[in-house]
DSSP file (Angstrom, degrees, kcal/mol; ACC not computed):
  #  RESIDUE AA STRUCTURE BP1 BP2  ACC     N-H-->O    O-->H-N    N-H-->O    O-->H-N    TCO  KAPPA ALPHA  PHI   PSI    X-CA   Y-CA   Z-CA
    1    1 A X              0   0    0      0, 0.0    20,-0.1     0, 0.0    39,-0.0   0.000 360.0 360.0 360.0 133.3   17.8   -3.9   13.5
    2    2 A X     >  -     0   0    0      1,-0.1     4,-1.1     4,-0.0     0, 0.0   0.112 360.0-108.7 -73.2-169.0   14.4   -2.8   11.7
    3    3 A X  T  4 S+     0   0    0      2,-0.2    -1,-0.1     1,-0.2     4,-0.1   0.208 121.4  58.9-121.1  24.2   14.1    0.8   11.1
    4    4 A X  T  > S+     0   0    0      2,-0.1     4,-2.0     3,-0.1    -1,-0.2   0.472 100.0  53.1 -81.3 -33.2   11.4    0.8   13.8
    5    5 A X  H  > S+     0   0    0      2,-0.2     4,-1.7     1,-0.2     5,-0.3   0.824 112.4  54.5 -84.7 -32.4   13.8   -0.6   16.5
    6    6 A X  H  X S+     0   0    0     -4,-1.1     4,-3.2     1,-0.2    -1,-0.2   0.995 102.8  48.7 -30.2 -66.6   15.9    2.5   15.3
    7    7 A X  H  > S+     0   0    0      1,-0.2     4,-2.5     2,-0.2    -2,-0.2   0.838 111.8  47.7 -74.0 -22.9   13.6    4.9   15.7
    8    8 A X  H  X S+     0   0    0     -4,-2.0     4,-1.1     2,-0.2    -1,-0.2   0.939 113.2  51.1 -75.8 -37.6   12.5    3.9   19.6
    9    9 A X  H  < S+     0   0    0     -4,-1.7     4,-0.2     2,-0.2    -1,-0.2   0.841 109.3  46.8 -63.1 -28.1   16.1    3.7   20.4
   10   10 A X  H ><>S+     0   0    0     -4,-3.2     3,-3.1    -5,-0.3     5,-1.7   0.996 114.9  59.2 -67.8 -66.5   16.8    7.5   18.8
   11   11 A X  H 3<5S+     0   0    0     -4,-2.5     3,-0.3     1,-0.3    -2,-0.2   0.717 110.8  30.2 -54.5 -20.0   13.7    8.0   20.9
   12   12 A X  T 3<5S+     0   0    0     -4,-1.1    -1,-0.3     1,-0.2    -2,-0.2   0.494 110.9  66.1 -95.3   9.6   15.0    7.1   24.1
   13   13 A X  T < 5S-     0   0    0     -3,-3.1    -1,-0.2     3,-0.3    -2,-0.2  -0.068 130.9-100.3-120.3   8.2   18.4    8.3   23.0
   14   14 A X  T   5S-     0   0    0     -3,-0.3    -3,-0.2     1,-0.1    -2,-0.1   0.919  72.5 -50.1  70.8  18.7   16.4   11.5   23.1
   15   15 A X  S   <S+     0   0    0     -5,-1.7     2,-0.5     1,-0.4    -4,-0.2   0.988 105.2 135.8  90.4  62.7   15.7   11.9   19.4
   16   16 A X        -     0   0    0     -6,-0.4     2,-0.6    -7,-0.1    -1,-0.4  -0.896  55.7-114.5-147.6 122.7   19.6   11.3   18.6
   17   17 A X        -     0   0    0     -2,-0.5   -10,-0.1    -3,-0.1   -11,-0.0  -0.628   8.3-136.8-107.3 162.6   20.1    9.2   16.0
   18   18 A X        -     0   0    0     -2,-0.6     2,-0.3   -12,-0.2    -8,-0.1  -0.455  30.7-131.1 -83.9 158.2   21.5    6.1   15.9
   19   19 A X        -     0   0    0     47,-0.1     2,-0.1     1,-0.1    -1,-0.1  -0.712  41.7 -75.8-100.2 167.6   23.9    5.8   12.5
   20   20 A X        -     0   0    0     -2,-0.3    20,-0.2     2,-0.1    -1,-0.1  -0.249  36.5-129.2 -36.3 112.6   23.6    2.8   10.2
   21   21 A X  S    S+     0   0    0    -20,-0.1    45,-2.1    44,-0.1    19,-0.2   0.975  86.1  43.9 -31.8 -87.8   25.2   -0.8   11.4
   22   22 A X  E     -A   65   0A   0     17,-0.5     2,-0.3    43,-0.3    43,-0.2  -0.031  60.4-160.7 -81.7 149.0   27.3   -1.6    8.1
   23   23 A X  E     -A   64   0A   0     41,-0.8    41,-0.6    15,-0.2     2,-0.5  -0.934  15.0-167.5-136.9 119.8   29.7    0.6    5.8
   24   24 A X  E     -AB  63  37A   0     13,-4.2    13,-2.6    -2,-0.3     2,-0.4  -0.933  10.6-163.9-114.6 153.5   30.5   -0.8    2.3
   25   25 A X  E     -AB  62  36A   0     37,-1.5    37,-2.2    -2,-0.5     2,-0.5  -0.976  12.2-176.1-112.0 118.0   33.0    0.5    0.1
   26   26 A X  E     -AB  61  35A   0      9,-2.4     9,-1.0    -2,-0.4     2,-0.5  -0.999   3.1-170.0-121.7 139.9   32.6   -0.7   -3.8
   27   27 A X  E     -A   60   0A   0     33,-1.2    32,-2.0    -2,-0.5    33,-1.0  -0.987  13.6-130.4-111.3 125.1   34.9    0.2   -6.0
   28   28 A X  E     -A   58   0A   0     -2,-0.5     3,-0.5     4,-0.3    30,-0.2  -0.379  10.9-137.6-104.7 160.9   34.6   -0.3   -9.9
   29   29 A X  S    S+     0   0    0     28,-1.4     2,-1.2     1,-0.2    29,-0.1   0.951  98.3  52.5 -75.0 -58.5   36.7   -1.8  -12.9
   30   30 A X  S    S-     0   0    0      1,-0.2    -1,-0.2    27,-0.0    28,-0.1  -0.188 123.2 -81.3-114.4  57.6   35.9    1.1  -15.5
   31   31 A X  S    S+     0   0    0     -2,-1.2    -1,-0.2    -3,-0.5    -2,-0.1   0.605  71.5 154.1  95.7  -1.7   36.8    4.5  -13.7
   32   32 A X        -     0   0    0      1,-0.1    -4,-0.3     3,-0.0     2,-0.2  -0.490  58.0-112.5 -69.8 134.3   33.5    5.2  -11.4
   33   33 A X        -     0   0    0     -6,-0.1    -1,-0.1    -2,-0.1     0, 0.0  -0.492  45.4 -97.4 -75.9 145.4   34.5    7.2   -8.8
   34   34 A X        -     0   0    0     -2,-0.2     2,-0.3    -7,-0.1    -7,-0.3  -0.264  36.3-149.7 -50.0-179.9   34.0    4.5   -5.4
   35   35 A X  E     -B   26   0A   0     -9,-1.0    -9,-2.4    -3,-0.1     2,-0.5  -0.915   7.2-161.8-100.5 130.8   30.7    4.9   -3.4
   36   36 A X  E     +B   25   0A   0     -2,-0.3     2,-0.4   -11,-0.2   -11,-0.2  -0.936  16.8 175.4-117.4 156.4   30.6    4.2    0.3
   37   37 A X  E     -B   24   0A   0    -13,-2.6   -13,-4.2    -2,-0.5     2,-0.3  -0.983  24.6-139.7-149.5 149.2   27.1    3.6    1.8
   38   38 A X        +     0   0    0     -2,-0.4     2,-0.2   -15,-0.2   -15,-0.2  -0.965  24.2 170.4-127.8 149.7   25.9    2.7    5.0
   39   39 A X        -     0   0    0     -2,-0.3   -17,-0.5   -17,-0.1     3,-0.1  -0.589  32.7-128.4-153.1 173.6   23.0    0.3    5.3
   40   40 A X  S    S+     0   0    0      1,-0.3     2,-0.3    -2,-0.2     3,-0.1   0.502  89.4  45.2-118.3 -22.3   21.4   -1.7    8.8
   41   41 A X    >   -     0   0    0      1,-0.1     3,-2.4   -20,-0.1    -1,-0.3  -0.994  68.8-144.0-156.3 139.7   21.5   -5.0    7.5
   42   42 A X  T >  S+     0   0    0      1,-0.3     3,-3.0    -2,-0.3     4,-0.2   0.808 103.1  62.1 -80.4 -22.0   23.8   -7.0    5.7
   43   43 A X  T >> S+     0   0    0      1,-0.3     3,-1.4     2,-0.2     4,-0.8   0.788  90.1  69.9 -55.7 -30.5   21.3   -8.6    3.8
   44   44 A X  H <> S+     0   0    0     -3,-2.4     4,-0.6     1,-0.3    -1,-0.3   0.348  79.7  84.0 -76.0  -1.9   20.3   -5.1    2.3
   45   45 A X  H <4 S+     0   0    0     -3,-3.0    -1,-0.3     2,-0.2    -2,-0.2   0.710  81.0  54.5 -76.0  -1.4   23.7   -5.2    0.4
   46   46 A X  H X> S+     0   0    0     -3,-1.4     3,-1.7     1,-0.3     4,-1.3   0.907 109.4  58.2-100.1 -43.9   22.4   -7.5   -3.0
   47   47 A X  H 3X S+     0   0    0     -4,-0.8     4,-1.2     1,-0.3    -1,-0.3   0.887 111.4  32.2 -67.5 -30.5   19.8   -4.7   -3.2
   48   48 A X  H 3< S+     0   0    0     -4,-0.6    -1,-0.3     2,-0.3    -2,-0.2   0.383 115.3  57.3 -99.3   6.8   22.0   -1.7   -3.5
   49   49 A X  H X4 S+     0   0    0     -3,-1.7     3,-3.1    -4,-0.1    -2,-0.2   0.771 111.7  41.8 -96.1 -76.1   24.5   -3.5   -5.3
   50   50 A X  H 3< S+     0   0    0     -4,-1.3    -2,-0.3     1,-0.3    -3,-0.2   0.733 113.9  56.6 -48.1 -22.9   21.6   -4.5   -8.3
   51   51 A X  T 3< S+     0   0    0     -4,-1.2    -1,-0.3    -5,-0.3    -3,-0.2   0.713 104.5  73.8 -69.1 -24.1   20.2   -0.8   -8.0
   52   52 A X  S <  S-     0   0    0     -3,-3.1     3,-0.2    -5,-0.2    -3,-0.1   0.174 107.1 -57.2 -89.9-151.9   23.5    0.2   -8.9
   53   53 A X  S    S-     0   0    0      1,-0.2     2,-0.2     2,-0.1    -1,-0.1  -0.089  92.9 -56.5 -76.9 175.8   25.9    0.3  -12.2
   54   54 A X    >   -     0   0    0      1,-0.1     3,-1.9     2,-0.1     4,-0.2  -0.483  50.8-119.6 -62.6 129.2   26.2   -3.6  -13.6
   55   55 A X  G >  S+     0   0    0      1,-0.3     3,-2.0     2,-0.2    -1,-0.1   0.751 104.1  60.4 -13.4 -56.9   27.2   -5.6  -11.5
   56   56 A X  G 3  S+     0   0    0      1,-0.2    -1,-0.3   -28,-0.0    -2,-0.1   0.260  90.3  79.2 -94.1  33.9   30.4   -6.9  -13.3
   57   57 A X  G <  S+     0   0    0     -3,-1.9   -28,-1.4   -28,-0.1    -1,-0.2   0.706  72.9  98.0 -49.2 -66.4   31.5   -3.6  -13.2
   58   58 A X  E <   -A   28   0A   0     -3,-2.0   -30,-0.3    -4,-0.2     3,-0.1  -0.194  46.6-174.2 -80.4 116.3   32.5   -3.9   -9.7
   59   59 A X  E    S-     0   0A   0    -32,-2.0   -31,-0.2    -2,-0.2     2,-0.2   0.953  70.4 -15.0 -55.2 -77.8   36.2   -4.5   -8.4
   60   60 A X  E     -A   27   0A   0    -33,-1.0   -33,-1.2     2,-0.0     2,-0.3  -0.592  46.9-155.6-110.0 166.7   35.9   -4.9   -5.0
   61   61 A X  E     -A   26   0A   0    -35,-0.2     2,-0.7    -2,-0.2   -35,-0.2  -0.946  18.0-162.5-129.8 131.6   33.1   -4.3   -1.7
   62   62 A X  E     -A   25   0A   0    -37,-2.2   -37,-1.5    -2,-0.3     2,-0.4  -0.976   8.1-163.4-115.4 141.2   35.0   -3.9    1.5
   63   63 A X  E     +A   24   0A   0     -2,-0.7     2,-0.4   -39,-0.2   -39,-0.2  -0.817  22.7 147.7-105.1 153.4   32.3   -4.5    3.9
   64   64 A X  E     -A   23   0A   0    -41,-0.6   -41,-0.8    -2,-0.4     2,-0.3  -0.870  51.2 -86.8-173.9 142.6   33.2   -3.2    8.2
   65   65 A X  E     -A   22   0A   0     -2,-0.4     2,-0.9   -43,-0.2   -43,-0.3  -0.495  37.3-111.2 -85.2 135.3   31.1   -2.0   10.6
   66   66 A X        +     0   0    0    -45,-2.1     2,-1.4    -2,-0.3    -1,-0.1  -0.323  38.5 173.9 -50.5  78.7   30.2    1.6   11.0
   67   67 A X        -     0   0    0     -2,-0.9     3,-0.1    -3,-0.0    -1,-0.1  -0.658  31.5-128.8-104.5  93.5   31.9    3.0   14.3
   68   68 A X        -     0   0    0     -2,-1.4     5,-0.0     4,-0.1     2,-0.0  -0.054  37.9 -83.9 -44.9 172.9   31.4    6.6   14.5
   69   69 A X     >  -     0   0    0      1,-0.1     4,-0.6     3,-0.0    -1,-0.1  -0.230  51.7-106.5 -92.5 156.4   34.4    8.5   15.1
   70   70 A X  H >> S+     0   0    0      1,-0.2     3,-1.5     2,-0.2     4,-0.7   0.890 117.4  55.9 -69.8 -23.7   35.2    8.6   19.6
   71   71 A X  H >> S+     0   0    0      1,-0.3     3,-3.7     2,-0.2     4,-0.6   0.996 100.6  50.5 -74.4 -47.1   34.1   12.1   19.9
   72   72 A X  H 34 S+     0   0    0      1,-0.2    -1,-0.3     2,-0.2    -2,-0.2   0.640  96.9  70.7 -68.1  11.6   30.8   11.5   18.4
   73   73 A X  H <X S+     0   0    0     -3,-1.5     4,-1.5    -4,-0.6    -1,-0.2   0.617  86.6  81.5 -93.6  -7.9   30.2    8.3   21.2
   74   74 A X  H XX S+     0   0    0     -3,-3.7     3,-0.8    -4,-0.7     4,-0.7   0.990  89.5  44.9 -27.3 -72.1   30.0   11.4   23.7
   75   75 A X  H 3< S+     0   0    0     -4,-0.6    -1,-0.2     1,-0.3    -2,-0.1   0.528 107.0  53.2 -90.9  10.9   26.7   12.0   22.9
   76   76 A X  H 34 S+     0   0    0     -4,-0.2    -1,-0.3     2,-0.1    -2,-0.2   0.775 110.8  53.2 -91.0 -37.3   25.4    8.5   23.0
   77   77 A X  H <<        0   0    0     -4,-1.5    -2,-0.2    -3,-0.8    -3,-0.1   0.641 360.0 360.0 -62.3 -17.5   26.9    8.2   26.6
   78   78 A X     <        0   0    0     -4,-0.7    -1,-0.2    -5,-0.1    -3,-0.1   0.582 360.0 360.0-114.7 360.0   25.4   11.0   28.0
């Protein structure tokens, strides 16, 4: 979803915003504390991965999709 089809669904959601599709977890080889990030498109991970520490750094990425927590799907319902 572009980050125009965001913002008209937060507008019809009543200016509520929608969160971020994807959650990645990377975890690194030499002692970096992990980073998790959330991103809209899965294609937008090779870019935050190269913006980040070198590459061959990096132990793992668990990749999963971002499901806010049940209370906060209250206010999408209503």
């Amino acid at each position: 979803m572009s980050h125009r089809a965001k913002a008209a669904i937060a507008k019809a959601l009543m200016e509520k915003s929608v969160p971020d599709r994807w959650m990645a977890e990377i975890t690194y080889l030499d002692g970096r504390p992990h980073q998790t990030i959330t991103f809209e498109e899965l294609e937008d991970l090779d870019e935050i991965v190269e913006r980040g520490p070198d590459w061959n750094t990096i132990d793992k990425i668990i990749i999963t999709l971002n499901r806010p927590c049940p209370s906060c799907w209250e206010q999408f319902e209503k």
